[in-house]
C-alpha positions in Angstrom: -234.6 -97.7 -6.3 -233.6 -97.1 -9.9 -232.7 -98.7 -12.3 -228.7 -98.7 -11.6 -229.8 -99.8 -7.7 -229.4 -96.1 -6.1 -231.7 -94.7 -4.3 -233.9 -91.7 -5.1 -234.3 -88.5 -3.8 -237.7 -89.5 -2.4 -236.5 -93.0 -1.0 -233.3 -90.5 0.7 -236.0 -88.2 2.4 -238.8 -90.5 3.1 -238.7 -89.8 6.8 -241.0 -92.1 7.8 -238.8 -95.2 6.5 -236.0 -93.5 8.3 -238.0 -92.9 11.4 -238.8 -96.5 11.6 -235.2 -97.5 10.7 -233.8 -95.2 14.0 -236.4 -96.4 15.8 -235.4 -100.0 15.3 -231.7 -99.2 15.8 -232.5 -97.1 18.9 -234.4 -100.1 20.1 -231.3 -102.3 19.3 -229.2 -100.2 21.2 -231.5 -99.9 24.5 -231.4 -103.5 24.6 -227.9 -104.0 24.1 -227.0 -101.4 26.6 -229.9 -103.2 29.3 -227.5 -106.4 28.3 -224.7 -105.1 29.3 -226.1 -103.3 32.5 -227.3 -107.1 33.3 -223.9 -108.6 32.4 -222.1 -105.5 34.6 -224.5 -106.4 37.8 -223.7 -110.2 37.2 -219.8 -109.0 37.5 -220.1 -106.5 40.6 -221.8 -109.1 42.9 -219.4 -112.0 41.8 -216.4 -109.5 42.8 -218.6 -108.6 45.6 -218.9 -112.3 46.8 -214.7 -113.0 45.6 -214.0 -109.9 48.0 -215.8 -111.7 50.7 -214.3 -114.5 50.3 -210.7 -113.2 50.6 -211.5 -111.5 54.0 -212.9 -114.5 55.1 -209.6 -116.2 54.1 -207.8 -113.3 55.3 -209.3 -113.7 58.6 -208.7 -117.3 59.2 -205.4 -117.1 57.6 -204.5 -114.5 60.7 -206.7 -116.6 63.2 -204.5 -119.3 62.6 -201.3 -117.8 62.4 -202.0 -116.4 65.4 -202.7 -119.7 67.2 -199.3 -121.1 66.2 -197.6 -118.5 67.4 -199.0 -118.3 70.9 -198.9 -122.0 71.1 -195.1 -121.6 70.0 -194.8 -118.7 73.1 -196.5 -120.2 75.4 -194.0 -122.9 76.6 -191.2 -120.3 76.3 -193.5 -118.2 78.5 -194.1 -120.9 81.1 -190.3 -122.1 81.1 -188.5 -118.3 81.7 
């Protein structure tokens, strides 16, 4: 750098510092984007497991409706 703190011509166009610096940022990104990817995964098998969960509710929700019912009919049923 100069004296005012600038940089130079050569400093601007020394490709192999900038090289390295893209390099390191490209590195940065890759592993911020595998982060991600790993915090995505985490979320589509926890809505994967949630969604499970509700048809298993589902089901014994309707299960048991359906119990009540037929034991509500049934005496109806055996009385007409």
């Amino acid at each position: 750098m100069d004296e005012e703190g600038s940089r130079t011509l050569d400093e601007i166009f020394d490709f192999k510092e900038l090289n390295e610096q893209l390099r390191k940022d490209a590195q940065e990104a890759k592993q911020r984007a595998e982060a991600a990817e790993k915090k995505n995964d985490e979320l589509l098998e926890r809505i994967r497991v949630l969604e499970n969960k509700q048809a298993s509710l589902e089901t014994s929700f309707m299960e048991r409706m359906k119990a009540e019912l037929q034991a509500r009919l049934l005496p109806c049923d055996v009385i007409c």
